[in-house]
One Martini backbone bead per residue (centre of mass of N, CA, C, O) as a GRO file, in nm:
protein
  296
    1UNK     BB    1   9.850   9.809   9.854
    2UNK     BB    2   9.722   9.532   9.778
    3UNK     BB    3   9.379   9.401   9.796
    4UNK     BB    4   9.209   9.080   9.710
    5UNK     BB    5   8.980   9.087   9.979
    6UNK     BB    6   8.647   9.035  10.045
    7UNK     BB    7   8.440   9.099  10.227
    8UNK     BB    8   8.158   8.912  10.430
    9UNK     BB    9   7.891   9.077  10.544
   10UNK     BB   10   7.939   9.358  10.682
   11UNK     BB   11   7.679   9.478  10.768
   12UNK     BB   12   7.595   9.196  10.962
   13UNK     BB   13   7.825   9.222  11.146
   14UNK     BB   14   7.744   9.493  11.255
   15UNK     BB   15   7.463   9.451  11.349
   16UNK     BB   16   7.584   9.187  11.565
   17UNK     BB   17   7.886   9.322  11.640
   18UNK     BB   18   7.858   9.466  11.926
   19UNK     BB   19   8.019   9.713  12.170
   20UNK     BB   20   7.999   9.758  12.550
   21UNK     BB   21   8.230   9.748  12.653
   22UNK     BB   22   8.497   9.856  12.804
   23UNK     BB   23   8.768   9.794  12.631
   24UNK     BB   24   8.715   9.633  12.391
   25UNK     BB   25   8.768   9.271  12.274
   26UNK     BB   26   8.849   9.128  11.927
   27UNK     BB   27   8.866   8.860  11.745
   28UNK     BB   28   9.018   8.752  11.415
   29UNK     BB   29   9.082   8.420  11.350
   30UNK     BB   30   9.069   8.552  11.047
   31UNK     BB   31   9.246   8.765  10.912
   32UNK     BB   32   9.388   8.808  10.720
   33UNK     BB   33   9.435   9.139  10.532
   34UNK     BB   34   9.192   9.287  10.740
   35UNK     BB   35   8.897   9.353  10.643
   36UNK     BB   36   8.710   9.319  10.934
   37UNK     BB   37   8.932   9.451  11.119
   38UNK     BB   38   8.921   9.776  10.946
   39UNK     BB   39   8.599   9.753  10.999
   40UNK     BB   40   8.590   9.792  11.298
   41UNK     BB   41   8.808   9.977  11.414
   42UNK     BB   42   8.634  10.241  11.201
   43UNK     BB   43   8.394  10.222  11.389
   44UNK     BB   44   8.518  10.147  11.692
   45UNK     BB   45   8.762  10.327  11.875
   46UNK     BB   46   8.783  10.110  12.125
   47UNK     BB   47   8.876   9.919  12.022
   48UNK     BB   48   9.084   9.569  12.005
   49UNK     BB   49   9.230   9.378  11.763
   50UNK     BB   50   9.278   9.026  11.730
   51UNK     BB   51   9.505   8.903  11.457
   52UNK     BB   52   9.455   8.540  11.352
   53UNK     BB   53   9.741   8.395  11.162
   54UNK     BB   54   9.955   8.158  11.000
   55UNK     BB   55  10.014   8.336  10.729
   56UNK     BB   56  10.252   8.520  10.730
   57UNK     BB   57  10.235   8.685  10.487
   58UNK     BB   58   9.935   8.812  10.504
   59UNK     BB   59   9.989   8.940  10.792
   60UNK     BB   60  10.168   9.160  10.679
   61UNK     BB   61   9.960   9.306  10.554
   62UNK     BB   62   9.776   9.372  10.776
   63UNK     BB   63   9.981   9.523  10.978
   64UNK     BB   64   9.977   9.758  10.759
   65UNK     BB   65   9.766   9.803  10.744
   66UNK     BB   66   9.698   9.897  11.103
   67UNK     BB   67   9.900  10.113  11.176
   68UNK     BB   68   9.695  10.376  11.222
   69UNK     BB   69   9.586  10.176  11.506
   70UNK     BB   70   9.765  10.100  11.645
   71UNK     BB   71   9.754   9.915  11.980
   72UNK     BB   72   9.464   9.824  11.835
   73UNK     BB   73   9.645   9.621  11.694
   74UNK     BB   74   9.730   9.205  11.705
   75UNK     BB   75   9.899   9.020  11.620
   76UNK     BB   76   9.872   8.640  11.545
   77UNK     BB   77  10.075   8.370  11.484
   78UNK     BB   78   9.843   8.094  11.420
   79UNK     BB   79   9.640   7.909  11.512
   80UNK     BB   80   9.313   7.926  11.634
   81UNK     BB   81   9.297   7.650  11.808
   82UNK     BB   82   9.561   7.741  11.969
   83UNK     BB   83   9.464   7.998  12.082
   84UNK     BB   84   9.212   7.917  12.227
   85UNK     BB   85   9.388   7.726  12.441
   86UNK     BB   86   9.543   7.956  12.584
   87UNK     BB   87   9.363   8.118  12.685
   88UNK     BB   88   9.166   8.254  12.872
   89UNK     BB   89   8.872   8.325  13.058
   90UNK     BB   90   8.694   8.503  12.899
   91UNK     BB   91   8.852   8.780  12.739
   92UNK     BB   92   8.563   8.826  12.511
   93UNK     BB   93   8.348   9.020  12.336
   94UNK     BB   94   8.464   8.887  12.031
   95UNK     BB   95   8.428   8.628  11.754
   96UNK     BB   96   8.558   8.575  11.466
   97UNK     BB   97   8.469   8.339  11.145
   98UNK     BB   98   8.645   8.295  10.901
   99UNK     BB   99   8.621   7.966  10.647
  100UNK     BB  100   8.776   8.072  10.434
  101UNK     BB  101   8.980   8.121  10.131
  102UNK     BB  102   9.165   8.372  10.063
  103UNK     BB  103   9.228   8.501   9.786
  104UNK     BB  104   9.562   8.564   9.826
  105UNK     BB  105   9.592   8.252   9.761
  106UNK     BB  106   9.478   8.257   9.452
  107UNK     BB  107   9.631   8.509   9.336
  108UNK     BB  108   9.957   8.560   9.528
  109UNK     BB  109  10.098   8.281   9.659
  110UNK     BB  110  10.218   8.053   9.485
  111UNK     BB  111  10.048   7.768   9.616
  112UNK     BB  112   9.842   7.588   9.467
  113UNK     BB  113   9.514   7.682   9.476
  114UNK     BB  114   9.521   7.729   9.202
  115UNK     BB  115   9.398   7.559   8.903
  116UNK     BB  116   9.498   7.816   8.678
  117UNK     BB  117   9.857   7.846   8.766
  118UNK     BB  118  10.084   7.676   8.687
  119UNK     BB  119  10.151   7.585   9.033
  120UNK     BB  120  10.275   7.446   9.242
  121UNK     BB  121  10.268   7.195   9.477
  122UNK     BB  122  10.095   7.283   9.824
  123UNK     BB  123   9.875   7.453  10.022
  124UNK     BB  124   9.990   7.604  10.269
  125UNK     BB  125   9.951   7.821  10.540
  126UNK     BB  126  10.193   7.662  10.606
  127UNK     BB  127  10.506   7.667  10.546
  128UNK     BB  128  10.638   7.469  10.792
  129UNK     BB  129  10.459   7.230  10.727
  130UNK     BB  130  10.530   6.905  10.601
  131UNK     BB  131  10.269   6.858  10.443
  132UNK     BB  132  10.175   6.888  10.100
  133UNK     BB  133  10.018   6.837   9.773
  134UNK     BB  134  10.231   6.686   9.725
  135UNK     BB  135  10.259   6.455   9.937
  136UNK     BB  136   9.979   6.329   9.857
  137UNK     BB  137   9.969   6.283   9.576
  138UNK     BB  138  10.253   6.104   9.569
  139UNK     BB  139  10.222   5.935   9.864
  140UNK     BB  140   9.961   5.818   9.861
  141UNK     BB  141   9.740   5.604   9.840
  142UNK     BB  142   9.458   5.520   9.674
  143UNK     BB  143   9.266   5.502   9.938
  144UNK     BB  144   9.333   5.746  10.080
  145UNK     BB  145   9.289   5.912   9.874
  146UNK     BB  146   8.997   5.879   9.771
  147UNK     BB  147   8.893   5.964  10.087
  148UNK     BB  148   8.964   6.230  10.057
  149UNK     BB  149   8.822   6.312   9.786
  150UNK     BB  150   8.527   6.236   9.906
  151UNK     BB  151   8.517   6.392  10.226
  152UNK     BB  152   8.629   6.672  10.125
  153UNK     BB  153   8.494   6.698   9.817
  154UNK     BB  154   8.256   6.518   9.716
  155UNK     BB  155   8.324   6.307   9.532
  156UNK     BB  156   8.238   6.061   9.305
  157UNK     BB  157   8.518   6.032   9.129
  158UNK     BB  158   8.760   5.939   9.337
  159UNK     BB  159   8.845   5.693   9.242
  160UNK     BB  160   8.933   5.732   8.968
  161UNK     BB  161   9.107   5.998   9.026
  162UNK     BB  162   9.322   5.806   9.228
  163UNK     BB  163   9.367   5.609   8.989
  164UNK     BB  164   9.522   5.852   8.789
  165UNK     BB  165   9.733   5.952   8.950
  166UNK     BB  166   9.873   5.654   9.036
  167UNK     BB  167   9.964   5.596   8.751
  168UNK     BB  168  10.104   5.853   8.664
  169UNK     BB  169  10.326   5.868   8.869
  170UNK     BB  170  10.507   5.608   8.774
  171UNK     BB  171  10.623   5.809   8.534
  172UNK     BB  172  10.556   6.069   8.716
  173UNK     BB  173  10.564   6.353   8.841
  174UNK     BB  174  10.341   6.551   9.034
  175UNK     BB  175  10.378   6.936   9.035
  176UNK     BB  176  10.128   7.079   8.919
  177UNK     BB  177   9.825   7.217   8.861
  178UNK     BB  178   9.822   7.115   8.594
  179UNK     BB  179   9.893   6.805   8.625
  180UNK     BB  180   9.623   6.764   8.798
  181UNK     BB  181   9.409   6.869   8.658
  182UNK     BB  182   9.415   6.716   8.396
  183UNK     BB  183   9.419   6.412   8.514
  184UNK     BB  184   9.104   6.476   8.598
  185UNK     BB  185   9.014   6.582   8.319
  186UNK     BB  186   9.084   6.266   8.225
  187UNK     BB  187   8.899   6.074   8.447
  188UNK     BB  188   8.590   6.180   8.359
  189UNK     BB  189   8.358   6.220   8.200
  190UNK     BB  190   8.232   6.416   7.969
  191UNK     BB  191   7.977   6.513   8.119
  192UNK     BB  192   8.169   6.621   8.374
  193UNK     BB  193   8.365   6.889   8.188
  194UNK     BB  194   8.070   7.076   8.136
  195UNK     BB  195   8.033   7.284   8.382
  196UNK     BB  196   8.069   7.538   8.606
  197UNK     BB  197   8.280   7.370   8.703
  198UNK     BB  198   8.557   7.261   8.752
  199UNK     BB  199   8.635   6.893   8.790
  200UNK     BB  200   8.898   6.986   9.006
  201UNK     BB  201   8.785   7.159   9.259
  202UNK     BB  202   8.718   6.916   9.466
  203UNK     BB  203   8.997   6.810   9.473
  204UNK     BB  204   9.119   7.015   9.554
  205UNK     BB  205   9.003   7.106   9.824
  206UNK     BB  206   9.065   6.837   9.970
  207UNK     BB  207   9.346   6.878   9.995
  208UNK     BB  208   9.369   7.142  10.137
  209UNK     BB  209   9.235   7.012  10.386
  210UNK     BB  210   9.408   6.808  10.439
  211UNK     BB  211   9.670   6.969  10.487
  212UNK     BB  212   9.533   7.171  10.685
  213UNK     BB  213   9.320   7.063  10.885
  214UNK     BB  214   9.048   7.217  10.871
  215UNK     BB  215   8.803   7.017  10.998
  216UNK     BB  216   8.963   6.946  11.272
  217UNK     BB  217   8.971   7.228  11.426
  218UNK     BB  218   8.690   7.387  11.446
  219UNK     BB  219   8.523   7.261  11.712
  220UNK     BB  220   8.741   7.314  11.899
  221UNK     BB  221   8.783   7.617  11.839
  222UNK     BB  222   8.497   7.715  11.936
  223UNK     BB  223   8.474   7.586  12.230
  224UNK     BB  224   8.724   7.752  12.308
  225UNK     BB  225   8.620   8.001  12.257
  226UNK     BB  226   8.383   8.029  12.419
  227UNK     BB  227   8.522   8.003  12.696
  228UNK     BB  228   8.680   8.306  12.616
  229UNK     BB  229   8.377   8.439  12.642
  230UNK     BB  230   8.188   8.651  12.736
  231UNK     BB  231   7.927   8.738  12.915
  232UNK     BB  232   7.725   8.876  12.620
  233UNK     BB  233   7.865   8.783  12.407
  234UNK     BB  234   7.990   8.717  12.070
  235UNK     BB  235   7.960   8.464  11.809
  236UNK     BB  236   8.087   8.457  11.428
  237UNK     BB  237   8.046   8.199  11.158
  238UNK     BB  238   8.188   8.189  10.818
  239UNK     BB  239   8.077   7.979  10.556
  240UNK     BB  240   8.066   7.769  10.240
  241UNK     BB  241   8.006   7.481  10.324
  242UNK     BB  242   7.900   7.168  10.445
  243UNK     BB  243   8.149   7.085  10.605
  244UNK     BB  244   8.165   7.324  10.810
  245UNK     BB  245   7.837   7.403  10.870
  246UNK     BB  246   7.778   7.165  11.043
  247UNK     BB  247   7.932   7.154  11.307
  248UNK     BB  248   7.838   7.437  11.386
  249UNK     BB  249   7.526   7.355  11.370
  250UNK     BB  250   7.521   7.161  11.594
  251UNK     BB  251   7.710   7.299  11.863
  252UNK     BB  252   7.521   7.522  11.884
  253UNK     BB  253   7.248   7.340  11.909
  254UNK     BB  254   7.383   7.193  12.194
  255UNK     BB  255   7.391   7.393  12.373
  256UNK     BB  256   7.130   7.534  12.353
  257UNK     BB  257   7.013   7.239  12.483
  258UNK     BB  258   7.032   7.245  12.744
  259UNK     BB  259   6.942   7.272  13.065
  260UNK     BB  260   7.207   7.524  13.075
  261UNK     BB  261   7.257   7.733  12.850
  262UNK     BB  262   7.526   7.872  12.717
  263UNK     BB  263   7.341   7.983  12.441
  264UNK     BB  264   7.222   8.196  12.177
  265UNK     BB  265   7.068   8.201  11.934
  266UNK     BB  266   7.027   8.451  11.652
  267UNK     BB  267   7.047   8.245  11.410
  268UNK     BB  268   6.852   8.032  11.303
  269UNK     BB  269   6.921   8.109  11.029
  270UNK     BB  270   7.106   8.178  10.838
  271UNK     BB  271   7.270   8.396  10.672
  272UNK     BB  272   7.304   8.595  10.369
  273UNK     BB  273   7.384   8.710  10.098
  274UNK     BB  274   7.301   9.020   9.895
  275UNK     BB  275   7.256   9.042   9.561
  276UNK     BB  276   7.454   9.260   9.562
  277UNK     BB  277   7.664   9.143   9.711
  278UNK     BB  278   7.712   8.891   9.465
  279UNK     BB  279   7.754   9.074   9.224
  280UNK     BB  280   8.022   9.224   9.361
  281UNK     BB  281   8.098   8.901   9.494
  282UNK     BB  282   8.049   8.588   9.421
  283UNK     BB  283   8.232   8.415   9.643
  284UNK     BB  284   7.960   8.497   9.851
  285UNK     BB  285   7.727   8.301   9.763
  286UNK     BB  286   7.820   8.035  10.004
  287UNK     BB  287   7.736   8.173  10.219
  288UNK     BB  288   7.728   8.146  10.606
  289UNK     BB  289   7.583   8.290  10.896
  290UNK     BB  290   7.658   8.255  11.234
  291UNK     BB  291   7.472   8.371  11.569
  292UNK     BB  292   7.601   8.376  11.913
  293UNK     BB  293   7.503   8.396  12.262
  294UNK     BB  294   7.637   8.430  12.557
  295UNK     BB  295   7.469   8.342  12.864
  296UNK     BB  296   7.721   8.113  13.066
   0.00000   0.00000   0.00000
């Protein structure tokens, strides 16, 4: 089976995410194709990995990868914020968050994450939740659509670009991330249209982020895992841009300043891929990993 995930920081989170107790349990938050699970599992061999994720597709490819380590491997679709809170407290050694976006759904899930692929608007993760990139696109008003795409793309052109897609569909349906990606490329200015990235980048992402509420899980999630950390666990969260990265390091920054302290920070700085790692994955050029352990 291919897998075109490559993990973020292999090394950085071996060297601070080490498991101590008898019978560790590590949750793999974001589990997709399952490469930080089957590096962890093939390191540790006491260890048992539960992989949270709600892309029942991706999922299965994980499953598949993880055959040979039997029993110690636990899928769970899920949304990683509702497991968290289903879960017990104190229940984990171990707890990472991947909240990037694995290249497998911009390379082979054909659900329009990717703006070069003229493939249907949709972006669901789940693919059973009820509103896709279509109905955003297609269904938002002007004031709606402009905030969505400001808030979540950071994007300077939101209103011009919501401007032009409620032209557009008037006359015409937009179904295509072709159809969405020209029509965001001929609403910006021309000296906007020849950057390092496509300008309809960050529209894409902003819509992608409105449909699956991605930072709206984050906070809660992170706060329900920390309740169930074991007492000397480790929990490490890897982010791509400060959308993500905010509430991540503000969240841990006050916990940690309590006057009886829940965690102890590990990383005051985020940690970065080096070099080398950037040269072989580009991917994980602006990632940030922060690693903070449970104190009380």
């Amino acid at each position: 089976m291919n897998y075109v995930h490559t993990s973020i920081m292999p090394n950085e989170l071996l060297a601070h995410l080490v498991p101590h107790s008898a019978d560790p349990i590590m949750v793999d938050a974001t589990c997709g194709e399952g490469g930080h699970t089957h590096l962890f599992l093939s390191t540790y061999p006491d260890l048992k990995v539960i992989g949270v994720d709600r892309d029942r597709e991706i999922q299965e490819k994980a499953r598949i990868r993880m055959e040979k380590f039997g029993f110690r491997f636990e899928a769970v679709n899920a949304w990683f914020d509702e497991f968290f809170k289903e879960a017990e407290d104190a229940s984990f050694d171990l707890i990472l968050f991947d909240l990037g976006i694995s290249m497998f759904h911009f390379d082979e899930s054909q659900r329009g994450f990717s703006l070069r692929k003229g493939e249907p608007l949709d972006m669901r993760l789940n693919s059973d939740d009820a509103i896709s990139a279509f109905d955003v696109v297609n269904r938002y008003d002007e004031k709606k659509l402009a905030d969505v795409i400001y808030a979540y793309g950071e994007e300077r052109y939101s209103r011009r670009i919501a401007r032009a897609i409620v032209q557009q569909r008037k006359t015409k349906t937009i179904a295509t991330t072709d159809d969405l990606a020209s029509i965001v490329y001929k609403s910006v200015p021309p000296a906007y249209r020849y950057q390092k990235i496509h300008p309809a980048t960050r529209t894409f992402q902003a819509i992608r982020i409105e449909v699956n509420h991605e930072l709206d899980r984050i906070e809660p999630a992170i706060t329900e895992a920390l309740r169930t950390l074991k007492v000397g666990g480790r929990l490490a969260v890897i982010t791509f841009h400060s959308l993500e990265d905010r509430p991540v390091k503000w969240l841990f920054k006050n916990l940690a300043q309590e006057d009886r302290p829940m965690l102890n920070i590990l990383t005051k700085k985020p940690l970065t891929p080096s070099e080398e790692e950037i040269a072989s994955n580009p991917a994980s050029r602006s990632s940030k990993l922060r690693i903070v352990e449970k104190v009380r």
